[in-house]
PAZAPA-4460 file (N, C-alpha, C; in steps of 0.05 Angstrom, whole numbers, plus 32768, in hexadecimal, padded with zeros to 4 digits):
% residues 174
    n_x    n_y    n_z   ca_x   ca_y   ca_z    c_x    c_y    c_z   seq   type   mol
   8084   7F0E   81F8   807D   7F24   81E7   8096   7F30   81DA     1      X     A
   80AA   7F37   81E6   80C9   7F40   81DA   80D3   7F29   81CC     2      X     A
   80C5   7F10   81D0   80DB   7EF9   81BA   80CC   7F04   81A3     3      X     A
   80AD   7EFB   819F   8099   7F06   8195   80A8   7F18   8176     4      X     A
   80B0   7F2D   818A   80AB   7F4C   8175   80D3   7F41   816D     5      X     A
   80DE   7F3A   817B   80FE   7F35   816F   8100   7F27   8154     6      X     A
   80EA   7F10   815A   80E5   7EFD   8146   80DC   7F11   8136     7      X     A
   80BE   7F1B   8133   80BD   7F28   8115   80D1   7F40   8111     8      X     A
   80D3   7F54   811E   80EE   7F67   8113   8108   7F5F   810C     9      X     A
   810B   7F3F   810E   8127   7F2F   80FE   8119   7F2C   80E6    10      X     A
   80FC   7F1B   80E4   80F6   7F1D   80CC   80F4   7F2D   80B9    11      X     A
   80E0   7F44   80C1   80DD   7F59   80AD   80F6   7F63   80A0    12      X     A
   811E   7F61   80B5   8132   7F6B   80AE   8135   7F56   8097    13      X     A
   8132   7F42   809F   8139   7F2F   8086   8129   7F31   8070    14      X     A
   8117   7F34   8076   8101   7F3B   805D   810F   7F5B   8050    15      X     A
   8115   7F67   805E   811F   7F89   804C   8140   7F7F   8041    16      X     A
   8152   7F67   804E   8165   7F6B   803D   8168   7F53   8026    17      X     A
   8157   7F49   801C   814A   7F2E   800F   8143   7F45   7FF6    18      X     A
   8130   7F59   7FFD   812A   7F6F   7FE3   811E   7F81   7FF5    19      X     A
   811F   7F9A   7FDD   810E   7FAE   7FEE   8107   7FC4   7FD7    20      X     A
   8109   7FAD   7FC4   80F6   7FC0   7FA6   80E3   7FBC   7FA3    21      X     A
   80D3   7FD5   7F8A   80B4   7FD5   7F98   80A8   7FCC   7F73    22      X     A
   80A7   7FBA   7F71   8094   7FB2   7F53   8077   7FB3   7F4E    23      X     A
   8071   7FB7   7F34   804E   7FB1   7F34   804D   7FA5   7F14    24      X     A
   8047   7F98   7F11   8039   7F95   7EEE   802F   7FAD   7EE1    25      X     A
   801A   7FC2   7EF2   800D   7FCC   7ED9   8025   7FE6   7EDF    26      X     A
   8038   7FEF   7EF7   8045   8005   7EF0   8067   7FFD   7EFA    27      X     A
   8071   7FF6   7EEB   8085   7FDC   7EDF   809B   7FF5   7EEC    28      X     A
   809B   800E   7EE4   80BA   801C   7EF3   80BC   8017   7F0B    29      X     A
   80A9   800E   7F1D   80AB   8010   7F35   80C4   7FFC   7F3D    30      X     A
   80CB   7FEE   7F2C   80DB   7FDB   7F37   80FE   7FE7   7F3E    31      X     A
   80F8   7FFA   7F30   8115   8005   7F2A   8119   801A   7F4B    32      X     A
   80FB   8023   7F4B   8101   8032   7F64   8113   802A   7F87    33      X     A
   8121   8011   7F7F   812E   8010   7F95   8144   7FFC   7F8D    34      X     A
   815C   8004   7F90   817B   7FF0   7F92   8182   7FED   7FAA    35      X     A
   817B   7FD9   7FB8   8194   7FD4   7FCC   81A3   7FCE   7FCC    36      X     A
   81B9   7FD1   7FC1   81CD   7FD2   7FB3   81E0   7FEE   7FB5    37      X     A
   81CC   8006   7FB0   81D2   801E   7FAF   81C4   8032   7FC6    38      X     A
   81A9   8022   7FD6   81A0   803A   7FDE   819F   8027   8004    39      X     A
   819E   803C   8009   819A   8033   8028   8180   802D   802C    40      X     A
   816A   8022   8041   8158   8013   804D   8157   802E   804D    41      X     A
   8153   8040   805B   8143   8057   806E   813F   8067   8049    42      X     A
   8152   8069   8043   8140   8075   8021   8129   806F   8015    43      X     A
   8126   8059   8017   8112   803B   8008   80F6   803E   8027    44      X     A
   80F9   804A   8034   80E3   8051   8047   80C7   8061   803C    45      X     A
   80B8   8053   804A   8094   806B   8042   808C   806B   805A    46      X     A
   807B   8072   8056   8068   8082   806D   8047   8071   8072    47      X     A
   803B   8066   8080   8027   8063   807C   8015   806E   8096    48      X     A
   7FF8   807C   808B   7FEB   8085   8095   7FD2   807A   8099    49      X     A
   7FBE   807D   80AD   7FA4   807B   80AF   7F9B   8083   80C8    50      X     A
   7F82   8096   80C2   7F73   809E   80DC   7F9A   80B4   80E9    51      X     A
   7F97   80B3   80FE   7FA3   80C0   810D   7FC0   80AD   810C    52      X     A
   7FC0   808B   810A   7FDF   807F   8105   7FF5   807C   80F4    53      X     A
   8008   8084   80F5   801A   808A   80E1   8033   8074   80ED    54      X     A
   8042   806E   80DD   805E   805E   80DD   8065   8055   80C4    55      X     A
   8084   8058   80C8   8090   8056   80B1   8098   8033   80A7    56      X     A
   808F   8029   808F   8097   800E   8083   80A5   8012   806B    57      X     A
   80AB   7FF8   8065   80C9   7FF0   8053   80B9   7FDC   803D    58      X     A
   80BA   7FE5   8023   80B0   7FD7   800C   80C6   7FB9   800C    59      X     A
   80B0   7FA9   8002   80BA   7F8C   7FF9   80AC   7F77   7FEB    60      X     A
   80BD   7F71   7FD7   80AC   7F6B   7FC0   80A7   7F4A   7FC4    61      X     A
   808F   7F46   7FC1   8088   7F26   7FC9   807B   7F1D   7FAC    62      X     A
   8081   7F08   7FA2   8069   7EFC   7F92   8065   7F1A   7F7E    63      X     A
   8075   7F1F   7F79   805D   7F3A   7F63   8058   7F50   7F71    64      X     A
   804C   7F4D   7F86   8042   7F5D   7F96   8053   7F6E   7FB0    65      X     A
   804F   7F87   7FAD   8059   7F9A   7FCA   8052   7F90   7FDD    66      X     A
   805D   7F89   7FF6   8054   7F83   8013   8072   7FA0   8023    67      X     A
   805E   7FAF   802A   806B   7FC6   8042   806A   7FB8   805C    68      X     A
   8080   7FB8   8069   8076   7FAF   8083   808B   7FC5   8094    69      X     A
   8087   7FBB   80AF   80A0   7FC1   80C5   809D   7FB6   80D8    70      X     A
   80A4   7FBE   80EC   80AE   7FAD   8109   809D   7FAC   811C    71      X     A
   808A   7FB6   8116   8073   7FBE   8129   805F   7FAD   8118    72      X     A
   8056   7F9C   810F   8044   7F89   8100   8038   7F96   80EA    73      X     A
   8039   7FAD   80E5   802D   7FBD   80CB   8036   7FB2   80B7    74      X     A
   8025   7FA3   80A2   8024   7F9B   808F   800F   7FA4   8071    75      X     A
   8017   7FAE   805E   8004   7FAF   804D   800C   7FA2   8026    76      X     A
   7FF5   7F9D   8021   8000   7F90   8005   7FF3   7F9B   7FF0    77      X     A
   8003   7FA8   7FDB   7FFF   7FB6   7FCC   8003   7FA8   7FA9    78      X     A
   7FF3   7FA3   7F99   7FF7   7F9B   7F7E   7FFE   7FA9   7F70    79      X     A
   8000   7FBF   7F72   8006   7FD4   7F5B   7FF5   7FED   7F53    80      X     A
   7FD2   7FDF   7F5D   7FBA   7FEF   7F53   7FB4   7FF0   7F78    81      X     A
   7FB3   7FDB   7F89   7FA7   7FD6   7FA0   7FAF   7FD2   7FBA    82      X     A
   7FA3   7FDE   7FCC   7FB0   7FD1   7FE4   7F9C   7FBB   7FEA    83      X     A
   7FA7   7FA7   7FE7   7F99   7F8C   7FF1   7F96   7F82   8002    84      X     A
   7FAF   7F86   801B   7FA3   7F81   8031   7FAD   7F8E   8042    85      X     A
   7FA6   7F94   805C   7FAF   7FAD   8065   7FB0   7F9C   808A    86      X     A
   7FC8   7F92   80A0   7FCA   7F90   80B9   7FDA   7FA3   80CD    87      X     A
   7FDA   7F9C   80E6   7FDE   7FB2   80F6   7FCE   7FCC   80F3    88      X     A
   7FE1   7FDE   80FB   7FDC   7FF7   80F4   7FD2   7FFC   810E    89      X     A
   7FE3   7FFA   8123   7FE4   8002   813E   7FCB   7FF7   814F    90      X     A
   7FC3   7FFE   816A   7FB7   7FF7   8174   7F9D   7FE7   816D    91      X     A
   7F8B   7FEF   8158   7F7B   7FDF   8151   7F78   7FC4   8143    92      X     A
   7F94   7FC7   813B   7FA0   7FB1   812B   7F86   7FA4   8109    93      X     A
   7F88   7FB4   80FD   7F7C   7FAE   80DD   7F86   7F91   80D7    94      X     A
   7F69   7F92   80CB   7F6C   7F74   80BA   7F5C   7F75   80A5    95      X     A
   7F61   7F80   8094   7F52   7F87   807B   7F56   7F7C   805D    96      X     A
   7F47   7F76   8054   7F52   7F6E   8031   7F38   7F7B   8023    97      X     A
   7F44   7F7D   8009   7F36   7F94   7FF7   7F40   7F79   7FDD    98      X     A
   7F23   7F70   7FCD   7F1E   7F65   7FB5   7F1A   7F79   7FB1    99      X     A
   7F28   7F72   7F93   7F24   7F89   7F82   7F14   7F81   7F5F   100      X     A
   7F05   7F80   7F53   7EED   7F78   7F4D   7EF2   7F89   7F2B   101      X     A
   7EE1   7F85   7F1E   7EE8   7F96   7EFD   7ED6   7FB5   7F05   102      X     A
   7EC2   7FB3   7F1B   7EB5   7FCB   7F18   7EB1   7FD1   7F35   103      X     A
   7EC0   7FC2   7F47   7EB6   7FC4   7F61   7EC8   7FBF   7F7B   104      X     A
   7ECC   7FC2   7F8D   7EE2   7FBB   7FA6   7ECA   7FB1   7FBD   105      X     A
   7ED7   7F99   7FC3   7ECB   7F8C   7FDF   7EDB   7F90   7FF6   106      X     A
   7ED3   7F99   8016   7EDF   7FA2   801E   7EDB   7F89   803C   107      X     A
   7EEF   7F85   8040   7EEC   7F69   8057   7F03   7F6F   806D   108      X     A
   7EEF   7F66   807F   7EFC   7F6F   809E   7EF5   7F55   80B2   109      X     A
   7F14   7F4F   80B7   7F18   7F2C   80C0   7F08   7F21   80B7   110      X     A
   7F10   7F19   808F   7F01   7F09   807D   7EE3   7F13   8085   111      X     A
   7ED9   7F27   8087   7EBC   7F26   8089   7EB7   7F3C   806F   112      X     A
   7E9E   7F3A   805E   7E97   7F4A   804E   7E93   7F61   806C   113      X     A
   7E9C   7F7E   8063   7E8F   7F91   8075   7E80   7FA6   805E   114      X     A
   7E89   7FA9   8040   7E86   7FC0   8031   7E8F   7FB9   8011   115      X     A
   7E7E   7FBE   8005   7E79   7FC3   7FE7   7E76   7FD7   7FD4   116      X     A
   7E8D   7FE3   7FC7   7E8A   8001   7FBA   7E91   7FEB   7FA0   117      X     A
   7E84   8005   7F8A   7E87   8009   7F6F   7E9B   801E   7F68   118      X     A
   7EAA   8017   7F5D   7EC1   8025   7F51   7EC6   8020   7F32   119      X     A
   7ED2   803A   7F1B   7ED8   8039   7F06   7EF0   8032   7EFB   120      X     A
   7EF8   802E   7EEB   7F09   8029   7EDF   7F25   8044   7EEF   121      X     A
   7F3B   8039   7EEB   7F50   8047   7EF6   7F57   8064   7ED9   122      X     A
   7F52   807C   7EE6   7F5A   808C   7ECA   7F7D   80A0   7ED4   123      X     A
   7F80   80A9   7EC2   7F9D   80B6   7EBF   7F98   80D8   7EC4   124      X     A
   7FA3   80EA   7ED2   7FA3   8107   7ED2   7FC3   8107   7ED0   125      X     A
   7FCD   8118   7EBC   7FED   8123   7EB9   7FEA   813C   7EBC   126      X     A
   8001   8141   7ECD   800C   815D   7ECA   802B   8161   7EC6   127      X     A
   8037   8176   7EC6   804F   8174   7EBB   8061   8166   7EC3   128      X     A
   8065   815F   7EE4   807B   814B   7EE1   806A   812F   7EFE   129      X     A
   804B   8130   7EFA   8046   811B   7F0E   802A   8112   7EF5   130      X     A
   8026   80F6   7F03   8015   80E8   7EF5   8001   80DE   7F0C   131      X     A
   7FE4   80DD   7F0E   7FCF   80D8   7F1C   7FC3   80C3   7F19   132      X     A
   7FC5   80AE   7F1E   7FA6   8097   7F1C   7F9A   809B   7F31   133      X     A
   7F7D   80A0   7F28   7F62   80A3   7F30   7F52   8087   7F33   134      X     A
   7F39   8081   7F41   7F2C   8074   7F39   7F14   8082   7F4D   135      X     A
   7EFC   807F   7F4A   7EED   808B   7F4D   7EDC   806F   7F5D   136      X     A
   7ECF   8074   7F7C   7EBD   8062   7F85   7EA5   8074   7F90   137      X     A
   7E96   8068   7F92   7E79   8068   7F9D   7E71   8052   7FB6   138      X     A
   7E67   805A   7FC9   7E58   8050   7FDD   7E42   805A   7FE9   139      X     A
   7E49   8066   7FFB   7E30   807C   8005   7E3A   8096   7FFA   140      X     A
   7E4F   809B   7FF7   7E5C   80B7   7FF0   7E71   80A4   7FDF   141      X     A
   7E77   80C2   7FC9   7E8F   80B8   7FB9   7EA7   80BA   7FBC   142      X     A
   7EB8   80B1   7FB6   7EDC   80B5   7FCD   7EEA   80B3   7FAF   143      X     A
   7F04   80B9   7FB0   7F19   80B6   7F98   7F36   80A2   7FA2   144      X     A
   7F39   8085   7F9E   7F51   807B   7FAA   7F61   8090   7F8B   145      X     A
   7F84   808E   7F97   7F93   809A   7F85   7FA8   8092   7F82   146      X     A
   7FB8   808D   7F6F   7FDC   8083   7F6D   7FEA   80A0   7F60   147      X     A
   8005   80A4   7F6B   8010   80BF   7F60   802D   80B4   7F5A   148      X     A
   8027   80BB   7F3F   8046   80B1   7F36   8057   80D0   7F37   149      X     A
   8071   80CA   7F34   8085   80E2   7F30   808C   80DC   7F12   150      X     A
   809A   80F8   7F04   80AE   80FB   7EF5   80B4   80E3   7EE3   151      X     A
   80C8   80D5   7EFA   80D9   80BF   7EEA   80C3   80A2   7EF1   152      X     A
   80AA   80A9   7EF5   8098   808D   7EF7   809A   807B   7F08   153      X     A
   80A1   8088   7F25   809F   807C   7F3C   807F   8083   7F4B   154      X     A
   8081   8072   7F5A   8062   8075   7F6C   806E   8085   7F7E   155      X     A
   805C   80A0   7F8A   806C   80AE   7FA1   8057   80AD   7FB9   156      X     A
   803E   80A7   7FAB   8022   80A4   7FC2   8011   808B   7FB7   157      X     A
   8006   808A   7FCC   7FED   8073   7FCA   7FD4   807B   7FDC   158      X     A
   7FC0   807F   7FD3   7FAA   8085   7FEE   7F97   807D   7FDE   159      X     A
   7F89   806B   7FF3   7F73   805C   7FF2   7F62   8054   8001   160      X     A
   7F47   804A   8003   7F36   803F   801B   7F3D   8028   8018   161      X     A
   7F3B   801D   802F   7F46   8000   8031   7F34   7FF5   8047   162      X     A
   7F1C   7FF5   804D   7F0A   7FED   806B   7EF2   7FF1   805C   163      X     A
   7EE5   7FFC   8043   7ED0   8002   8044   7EC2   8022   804C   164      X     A
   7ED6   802F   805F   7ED0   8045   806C   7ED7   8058   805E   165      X     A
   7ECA   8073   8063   7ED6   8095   8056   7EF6   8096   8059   166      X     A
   7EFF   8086   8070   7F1C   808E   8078   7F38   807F   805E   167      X     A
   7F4A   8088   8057   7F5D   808B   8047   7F6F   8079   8054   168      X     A
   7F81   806A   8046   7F9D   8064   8056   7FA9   806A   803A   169      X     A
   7FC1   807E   8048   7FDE   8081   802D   7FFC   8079   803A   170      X     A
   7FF9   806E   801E   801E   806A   8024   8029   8082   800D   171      X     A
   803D   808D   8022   8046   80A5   8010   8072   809D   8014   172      X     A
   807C   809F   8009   8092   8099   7FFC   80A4   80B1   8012   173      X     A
   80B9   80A9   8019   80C8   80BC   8031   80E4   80BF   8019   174      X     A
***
C-alpha cells in the first residue's frame, strides 16, 4: 500500500512539473493563469469540495482539458464548461462522469446511467469587476451549476453537480 501511494504521489509530482496551467477553448485566458516559470506549485493550488470533504489539488492541463489531481487519488476533469469526471474524493471514493448533451447532462456512477437533468444554455451575469456563467438545470428541483471569472478573466470558482444529486462539488482557486 506505501509503494502503492509513492508510486502515484511521484506521478502526480511529475505530472505538476510537466505543466500546471489551466486552459479551456471556450475561456481561452485561463491559460495564462499559471507560469511555472514564475510562480510556485502551492500558488497554482485550489480547493476542492463536496459534502463535508475538502483537499487541496494542482491544475494540469491534458489533451485540452483540466485534470486537478493530488496525492491522495483525487482526480477531476474539467473542459472549460464541465466537470466530466469526478474520482476519489476520500473515503467513498467517486466515480462519476457527467455527458454533457445540447439541452441536457447525464449523470453516471461506475459507467451506470444513475440521473438525467435538463439544463439551458450557459448565460453571462457581470458585475463590475467579476463575471458569472450560469446555467440553469431541472430535475426534481431546480439547481444553478456556476463558473466565476475575475477581473483579468481568470476562473476563481467552479460549482457544480456532478452525481445527479442536490449536492455541489467546487473547486475554488487558493
Amino acid at each position: 500500500m506505501k509503494t502503492l501511494r509513492l508510486i502515484l504521489s511521484i506521478s502526480v509530482f511529475a505530472l505538476l512539473l510537466q505543466s500546471c496551467s489551466i486552459h479551456s477553448g471556450q475561456l481561452s485566458s485561463l491559460a495564462s493563469l499559471v507560469d511555472a516559470s514564475q510562480t510556485s506549485y502551492a500558488k497554482n493550488s485550489w480547493t476542492v469540495s463536496y459534502g463535508s470533504y475538502q483537499a487541496e489539488v494542482f491544475p494540469v492541463l491534458n489533451k485540452g482539458e483540466i485534470s486537478f489531481l493530488n496525492e491522495f487519488g483525487d482526480s477531476l476533469i474539467f473542459d472549460g464548461w464541465v466537470v466530466r469526471e469526478v474520482s476519489g474524493l476520500g473515503v467513498n471514493r467517486a466515480d462519476w462522469k457527467v455527458l454533457h448533451m445540447s439541452n441536457s447532462r447525464r449523470f453516471l456512477n461506475k459507467d451506470r446511467l444513475v440521473a438525467e437533468h435538463l439544463c439551458s444554455s450557459w448565460y453571462t451575469d457581470k458585475s463590475s469587476n467579476m463575471t458569472k456563467y450560469s446555467q440553469e438545470c431541472k430535475s426534481f428541483a431546480s439547481y444553478k451549476n456556476s463558473i466565476l471569472v475575475d477581473s483579468q478573466g481568470f476562473i476563481t470558482l467552479i460549482r457544480q453537480t456532478v452525481d445527479g444529486s442536490s449536492t455541489y462539488i467546487k473547486l475554488s482557486k487558493n
